[in-house]
Short mmCIF file of the C-alpha atoms (twelve columns), coordinates in Angstrom:
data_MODEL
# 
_entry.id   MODEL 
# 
loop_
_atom_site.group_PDB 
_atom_site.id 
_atom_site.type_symbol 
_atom_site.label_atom_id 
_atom_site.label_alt_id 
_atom_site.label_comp_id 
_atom_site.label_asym_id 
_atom_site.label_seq_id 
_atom_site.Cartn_x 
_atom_site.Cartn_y 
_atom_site.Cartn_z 
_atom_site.pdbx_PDB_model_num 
ATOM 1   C CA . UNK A 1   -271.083 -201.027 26.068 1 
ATOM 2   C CA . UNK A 2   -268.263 -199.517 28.228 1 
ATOM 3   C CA . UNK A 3   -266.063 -199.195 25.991 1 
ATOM 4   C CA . UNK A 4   -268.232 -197.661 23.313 1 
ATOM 5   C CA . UNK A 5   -269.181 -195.488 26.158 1 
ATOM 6   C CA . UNK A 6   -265.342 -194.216 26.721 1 
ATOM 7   C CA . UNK A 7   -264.687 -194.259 23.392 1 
ATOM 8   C CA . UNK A 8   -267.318 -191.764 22.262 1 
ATOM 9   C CA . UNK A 9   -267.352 -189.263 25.366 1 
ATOM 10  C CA . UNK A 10  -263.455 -189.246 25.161 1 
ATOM 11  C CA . UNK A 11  -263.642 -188.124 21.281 1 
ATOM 12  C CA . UNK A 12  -266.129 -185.563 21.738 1 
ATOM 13  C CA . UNK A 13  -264.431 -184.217 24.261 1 
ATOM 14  C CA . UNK A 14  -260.985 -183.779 22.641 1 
ATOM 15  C CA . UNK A 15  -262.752 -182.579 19.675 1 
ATOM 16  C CA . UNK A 16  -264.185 -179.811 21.619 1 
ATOM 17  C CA . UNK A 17  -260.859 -179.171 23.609 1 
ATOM 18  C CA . UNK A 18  -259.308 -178.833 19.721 1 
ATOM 19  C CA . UNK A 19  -261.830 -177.404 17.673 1 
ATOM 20  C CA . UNK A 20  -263.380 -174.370 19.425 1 
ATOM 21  C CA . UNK A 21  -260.207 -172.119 19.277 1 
ATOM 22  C CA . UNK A 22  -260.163 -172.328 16.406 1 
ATOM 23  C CA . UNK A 23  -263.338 -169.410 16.420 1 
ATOM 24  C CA . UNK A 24  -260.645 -166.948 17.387 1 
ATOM 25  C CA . UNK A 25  -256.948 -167.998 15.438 1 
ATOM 26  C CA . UNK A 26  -257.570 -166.954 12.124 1 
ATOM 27  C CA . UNK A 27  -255.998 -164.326 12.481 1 
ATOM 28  C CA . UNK A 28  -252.925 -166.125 13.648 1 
ATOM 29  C CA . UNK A 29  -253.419 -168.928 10.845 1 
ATOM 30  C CA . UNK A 30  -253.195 -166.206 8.121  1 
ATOM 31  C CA . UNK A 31  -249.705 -165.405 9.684  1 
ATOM 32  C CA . UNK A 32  -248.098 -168.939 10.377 1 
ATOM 33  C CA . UNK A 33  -249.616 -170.493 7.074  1 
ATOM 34  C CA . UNK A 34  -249.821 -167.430 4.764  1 
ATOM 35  C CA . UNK A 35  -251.467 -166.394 2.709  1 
ATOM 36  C CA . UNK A 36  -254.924 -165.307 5.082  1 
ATOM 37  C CA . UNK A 37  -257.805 -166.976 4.475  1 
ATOM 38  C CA . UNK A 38  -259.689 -166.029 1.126  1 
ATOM 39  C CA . UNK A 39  -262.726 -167.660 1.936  1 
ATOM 40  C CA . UNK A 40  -263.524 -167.714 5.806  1 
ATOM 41  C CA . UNK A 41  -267.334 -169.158 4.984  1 
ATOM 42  C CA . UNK A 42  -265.367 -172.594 4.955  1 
ATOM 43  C CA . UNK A 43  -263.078 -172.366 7.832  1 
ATOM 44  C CA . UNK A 44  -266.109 -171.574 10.294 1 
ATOM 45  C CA . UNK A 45  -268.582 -173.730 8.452  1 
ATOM 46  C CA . UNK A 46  -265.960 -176.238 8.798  1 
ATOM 47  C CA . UNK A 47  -265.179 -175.546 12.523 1 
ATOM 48  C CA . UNK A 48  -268.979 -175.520 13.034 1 
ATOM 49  C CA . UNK A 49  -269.935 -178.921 11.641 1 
ATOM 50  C CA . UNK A 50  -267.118 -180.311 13.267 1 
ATOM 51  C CA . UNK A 51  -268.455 -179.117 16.703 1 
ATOM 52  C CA . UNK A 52  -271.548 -180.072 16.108 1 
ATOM 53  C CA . UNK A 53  -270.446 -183.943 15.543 1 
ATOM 54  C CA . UNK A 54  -268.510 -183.677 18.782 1 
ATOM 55  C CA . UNK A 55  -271.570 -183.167 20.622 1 
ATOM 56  C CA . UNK A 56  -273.117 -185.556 18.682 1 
ATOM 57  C CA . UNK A 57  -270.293 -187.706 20.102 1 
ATOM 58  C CA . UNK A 58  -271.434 -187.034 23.770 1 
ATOM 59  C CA . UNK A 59  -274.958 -187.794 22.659 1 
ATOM 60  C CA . UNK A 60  -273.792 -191.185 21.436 1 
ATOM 61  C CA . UNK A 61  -271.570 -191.928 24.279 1 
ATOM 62  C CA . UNK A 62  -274.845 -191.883 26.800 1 
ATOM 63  C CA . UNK A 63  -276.652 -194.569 24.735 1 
ATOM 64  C CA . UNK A 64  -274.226 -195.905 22.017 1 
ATOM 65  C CA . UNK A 65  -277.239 -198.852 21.520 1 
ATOM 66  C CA . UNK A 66  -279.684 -196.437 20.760 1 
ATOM 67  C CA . UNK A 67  -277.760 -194.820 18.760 1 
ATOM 68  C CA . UNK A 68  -275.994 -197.411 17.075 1 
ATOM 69  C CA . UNK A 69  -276.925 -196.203 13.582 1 
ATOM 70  C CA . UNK A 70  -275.267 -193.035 13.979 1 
ATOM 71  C CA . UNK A 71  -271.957 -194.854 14.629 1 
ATOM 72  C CA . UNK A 72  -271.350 -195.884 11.103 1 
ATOM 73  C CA . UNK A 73  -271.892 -192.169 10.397 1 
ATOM 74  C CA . UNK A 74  -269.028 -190.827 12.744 1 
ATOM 75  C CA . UNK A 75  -266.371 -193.686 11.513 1 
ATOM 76  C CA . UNK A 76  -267.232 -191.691 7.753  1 
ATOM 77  C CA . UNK A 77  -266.432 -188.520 9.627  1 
ATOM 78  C CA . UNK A 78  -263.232 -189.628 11.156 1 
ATOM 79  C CA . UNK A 79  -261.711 -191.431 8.268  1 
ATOM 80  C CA . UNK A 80  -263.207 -188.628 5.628  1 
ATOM 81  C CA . UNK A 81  -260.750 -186.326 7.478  1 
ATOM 82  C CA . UNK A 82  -257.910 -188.784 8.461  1 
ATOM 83  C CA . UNK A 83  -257.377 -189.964 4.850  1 
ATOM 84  C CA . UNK A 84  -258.129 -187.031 3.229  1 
ATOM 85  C CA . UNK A 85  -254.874 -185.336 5.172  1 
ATOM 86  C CA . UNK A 86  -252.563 -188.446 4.618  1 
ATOM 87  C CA . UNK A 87  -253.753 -188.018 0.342  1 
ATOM 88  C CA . UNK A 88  -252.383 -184.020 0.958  1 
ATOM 89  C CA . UNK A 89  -249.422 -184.853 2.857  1 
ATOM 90  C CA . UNK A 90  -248.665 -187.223 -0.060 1 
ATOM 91  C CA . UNK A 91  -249.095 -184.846 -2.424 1 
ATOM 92  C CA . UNK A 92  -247.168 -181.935 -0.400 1 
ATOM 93  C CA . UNK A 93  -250.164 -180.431 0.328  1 
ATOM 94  C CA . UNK A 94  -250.257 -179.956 3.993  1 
ATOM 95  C CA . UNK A 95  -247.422 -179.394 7.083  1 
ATOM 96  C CA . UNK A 96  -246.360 -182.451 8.367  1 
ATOM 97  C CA . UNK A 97  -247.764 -181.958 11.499 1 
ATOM 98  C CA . UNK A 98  -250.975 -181.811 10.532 1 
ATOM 99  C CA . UNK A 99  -250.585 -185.331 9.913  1 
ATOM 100 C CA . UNK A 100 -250.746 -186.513 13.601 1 
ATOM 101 C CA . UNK A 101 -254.164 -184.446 13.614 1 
ATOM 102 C CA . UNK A 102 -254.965 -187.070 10.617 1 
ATOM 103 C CA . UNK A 103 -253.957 -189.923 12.706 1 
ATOM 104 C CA . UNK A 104 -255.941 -189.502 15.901 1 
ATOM 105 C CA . UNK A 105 -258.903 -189.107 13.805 1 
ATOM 106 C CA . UNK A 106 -257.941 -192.625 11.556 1 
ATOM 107 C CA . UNK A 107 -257.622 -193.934 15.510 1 
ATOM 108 C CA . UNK A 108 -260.742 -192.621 16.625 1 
ATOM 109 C CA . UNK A 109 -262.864 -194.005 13.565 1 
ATOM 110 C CA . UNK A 110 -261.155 -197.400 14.331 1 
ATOM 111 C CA . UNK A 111 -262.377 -197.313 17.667 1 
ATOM 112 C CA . UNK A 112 -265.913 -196.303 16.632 1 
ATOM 113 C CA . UNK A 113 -265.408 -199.356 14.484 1 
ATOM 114 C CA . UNK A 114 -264.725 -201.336 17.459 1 
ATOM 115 C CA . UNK A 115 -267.436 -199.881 19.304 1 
ATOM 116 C CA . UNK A 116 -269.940 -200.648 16.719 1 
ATOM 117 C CA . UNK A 117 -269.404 -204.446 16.891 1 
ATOM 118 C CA . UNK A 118 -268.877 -204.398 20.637 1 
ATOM 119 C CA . UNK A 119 -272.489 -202.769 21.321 1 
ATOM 120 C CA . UNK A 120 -275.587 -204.999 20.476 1 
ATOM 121 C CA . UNK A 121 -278.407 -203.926 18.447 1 
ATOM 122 C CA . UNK A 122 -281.434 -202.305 20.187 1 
ATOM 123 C CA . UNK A 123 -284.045 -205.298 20.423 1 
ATOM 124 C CA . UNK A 124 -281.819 -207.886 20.619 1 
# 
């Protein structure tokens, strides 16, 4: 259960390191990726949610068997993200670097994976 542990607290905790400047560069991201933002309700909803599932992350990482359910839920979250940047960087869609951001989260989704067969069921 270590390692599900480790796994979990260190994600949420990068993910919070990453995500909450975000609240104050948009601003900046309208001038290094022009043009500015035409609908801001996503970029904050999106920052948001993702903060949220970091904390969820640090929930997880105190009792990853209790919350073993949920784990299956944060691999979706990590690979939703991971593969849907890799399908835009295909496609020309996205900066190149935003597909090490892409990456870490196909990483971290295979280490939930990991996790999820490493921790035992509650009851069992």
């Amino acid at each position: 259960m270590k390692f599900a542990r480790y796994a979990f607290l260190a994600a949420g905790i990068y993910g919070i390191l990453l995500i909450t400047p975000m609240y104050f560069t948009e601003a900046q991201i309208a001038i290094d990726f022009p043009p500015a933002l035409t609908h801001p309700e996503y970029y904050y909803g999106f920052i948001g949610v993702t903060l949220a599932w970091q904390i969820a992350f640090i929930i997880i990482s105190r009792d990853p068997q209790k919350f073993r359910l949920l784990i299956p839920v944060a691999v979706f979250e990590k690979y939703s993200y991971g593969v849907a940047i890799l399908w835009l960087y295909v496609q020309q869609r996205v900066p190149a670097f935003a597909v090490s951001f892409g990456l870490v989260d196909l990483l971290l989704g295979t280490l939930f994976i990991i996790a999820f067969f490493k921790t035992k069921p509650s009851g069992v």
